[in-house]
C-alpha positions, 0 to 999 in steps of 0.5 A: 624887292623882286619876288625872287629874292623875297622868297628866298631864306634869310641868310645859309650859313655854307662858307663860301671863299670867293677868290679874285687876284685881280678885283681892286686893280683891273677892272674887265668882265672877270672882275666885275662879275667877282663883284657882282656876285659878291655883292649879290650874295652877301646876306644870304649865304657866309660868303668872304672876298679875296681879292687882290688890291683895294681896302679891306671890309666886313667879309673881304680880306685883301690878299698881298701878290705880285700884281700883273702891272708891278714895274719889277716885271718890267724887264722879266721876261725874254720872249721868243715870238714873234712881234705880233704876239710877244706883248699877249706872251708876256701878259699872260707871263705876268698873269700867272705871276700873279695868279701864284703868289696870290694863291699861296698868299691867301692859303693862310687866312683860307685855312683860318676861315675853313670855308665849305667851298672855295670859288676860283676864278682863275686856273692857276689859284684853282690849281695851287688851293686844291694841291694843297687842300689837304692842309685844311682841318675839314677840306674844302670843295673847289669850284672854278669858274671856266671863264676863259673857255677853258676845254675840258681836258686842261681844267685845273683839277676841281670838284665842280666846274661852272660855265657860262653858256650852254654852248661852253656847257657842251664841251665841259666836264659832264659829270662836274659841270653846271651852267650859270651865266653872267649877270648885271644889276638891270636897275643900274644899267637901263635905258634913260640914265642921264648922262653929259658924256657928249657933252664932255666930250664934244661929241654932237649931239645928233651923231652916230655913236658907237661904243665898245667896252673892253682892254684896249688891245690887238689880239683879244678885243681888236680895237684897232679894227673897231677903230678902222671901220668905224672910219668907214662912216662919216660922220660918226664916233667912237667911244672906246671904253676900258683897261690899258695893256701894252697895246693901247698906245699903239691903238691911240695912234691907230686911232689918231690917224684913222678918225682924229677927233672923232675917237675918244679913249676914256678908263671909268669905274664900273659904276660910271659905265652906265653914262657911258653907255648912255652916251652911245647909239649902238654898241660893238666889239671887235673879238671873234670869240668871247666866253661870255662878254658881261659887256654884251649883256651890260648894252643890252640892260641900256637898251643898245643894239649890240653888234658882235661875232656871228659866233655860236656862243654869242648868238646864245647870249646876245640872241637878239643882235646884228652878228657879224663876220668880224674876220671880214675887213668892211662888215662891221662898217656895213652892218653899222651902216645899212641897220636902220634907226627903227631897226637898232631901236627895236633890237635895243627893245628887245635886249633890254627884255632879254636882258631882265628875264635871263640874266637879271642878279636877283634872278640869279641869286636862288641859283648860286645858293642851290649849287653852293649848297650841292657842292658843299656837300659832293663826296671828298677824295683826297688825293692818296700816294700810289705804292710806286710814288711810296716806293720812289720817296722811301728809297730816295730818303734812305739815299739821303740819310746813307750819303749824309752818314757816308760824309759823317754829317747827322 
């Protein structure tokens, strides 16, 4: 046991709701940090898991929604974009069906519970619990965790926001935010985990391998350019990792044609994803712009060099990579190429340092329990009537009662 966590007290008592549409059924970086903490806060503080999907136990209930893959959306929505974008439009459509009817699903047995502090994860839950928090016997306090960049004047209406990332801190709420970054279980994800991966999948065993983990998409993740300059290499092979959307199919083909036997697809459970890593000798990802990307840190626990946008909120994550001009055709290929082996092993060396010293779970766990404790106890305003919006509800329903004694109804 780290030194953290047996200086910690035995158990606080704050309740805490934890709330995740999509933990049970997708699995990215917003699930699994779900988990994660979760996991790791459970036994030190009264913390209760909302999810969406899976089986229930000690502490987690799941919550019935309308799921963001149900084939009763199939054939919902009508878009107005282009071709380019109209598969992102009607995910994020989906999405936010999800978000609301898990919402308002869950306020039940949320005000069974009472808890001191309900953690959101996505703006629309956060939107529909804090509207409705007056409902509560002792209100809670809303804390939402901005894990899509969120700017500071479109954040649902909270008491407290976490970032990320100092650079996402910046930019965020002054008077309401905090910064805790993402964390990965560095026991589990290390170097030398054993693996048959390559074997598995017939990658030799002296090729240049590279992984990337995330939803197989165009717009966000860009597999598909991961794929072309991956092809840019001889030789080398592609092991893409992650969630399917309505893109993937696409991007097989892509990946088909571009680098035939040498691209393989493959959808794991979160615990399997350190094999995975294992298998690779490098790990990239084609996004411009992560909020935060555990997959980052995940690499670096393995001891992988990470390859990743020359962006200023990657470089405070990663600090210690090759960033990249992603937007560029042909740079990720060359940084791939021209990164000598001592290079990439000394770089994995050091992730793997960084990745124990600053986002560590142990480490992190103190920090989670100190701001539940803060937000548990911020002053609470509920949100009071203004005259006008009296005024306009009084004269509305004495408009109401004259039509309905007009017609002679009661």
């Amino acid at each position: 046991m780290s030194s953290v966590a047996s200086a910690l007290p035995p158990f606080d008592t704050t309740k805490i709701a934890l709330l995740c549409s999509g933990l049970g059924h997708v699995v990215r970086g917003h699930e699994v940090f779900a988990r994660g903490l979760f996991d790791m806060m459970a036994g030190h503080v009264d913390i209760h898991l909302f999810k969406g999907a899976g089986d229930a136990a000690d502490h987690e209930q799941t919550i019935a929604c309308v799921k963001r893959g149900s084939p009763a959306l199939d054939h919902a929505f009508a878009v107005a974009a282009s071709p380019q974008w109209a598969n992102a439009v009607r995910e994020q459509a989906r999405l936010n069906i999800e978000h609301e009817t898990f919402a308002y699903a869950a306020l039940e047995p949320l005000l069974a519970l009472q808890p001191a502090v309900v953690h959101c994860l996505e703006q629309e839950v956060c939107r529909v619990v804090h509207a409705h928090r007056h409902l509560f016997r002792n209100p809670p306090r809303i804390l939402f965790s901005n894990g899509g960049a969120i700017p500071a004047d479109a954040l649902p209406p909270c008491d407290a926001v976490q970032e990320h990332t100092e650079y996402n801190l910046a930019g965020s709420l002054k008077d309401r935010a905090f910064c805790i970054p993402h964390g990965v279980d560095t026991q589990r994800f290390r170097p030398g985990v054993a693996t048959e991966m390559r074997a598995r999948l017939d990658i030799p065993s002296d090729a240049f391998t590279i992984i990337s983990v995330g939803t197989v998409c165009f717009h966000h993740k860009r597999m598909d350019h991961v794929i072309r300059e991956v092809a840019a290499l001889p030789g080398a092979h592609l092991l893409i990792v992650g969630q399917d959307n309505q893109d993937t199919p696409a991007i097989h083909a892509i990946g088909r044609e571009a680098l035939g036997g040498r691209v393989h697809f493959m959808k794991l459970a979160h615990e399997e994803l350190p094999q995975a890593y294992a298998a690779a000798d490098a790990f990239a990802l084609g996004s411009l712009h992560e909020t935060f990307g555990i997959v980052y840190i995940e690499a670096m626990a393995m001891g992988l060099p990470v390859f990743c946008t020359n962006h200023p909120n990657q470089r405070s994550i990663v600090r210690e990579g090759v960033f990249v001009d992603m937007a560029r055709p042909g740079a990720l290929a060359a940084a791939l190429r021209d990164t000598r082996p001592e290079r990439r092993a000394e770089l994995g060396r050091r992730g793997r340092e960084i990745a124990v010293a600053e986002y560590d779970l142990a480490r992190l766990r103190q920090r989670y329990l100190q701001a539940y404790r803060r937000i548990a106890s911020l002053p609470l305003a509920l949100p009071a009537t203004a005259p006008t919006q009296r005024l306009r509800a009084h004269l509305r329903h004495t408009l109401q009662r004259t039509r309905r004694l007009f017609h002679g109804s009661h």
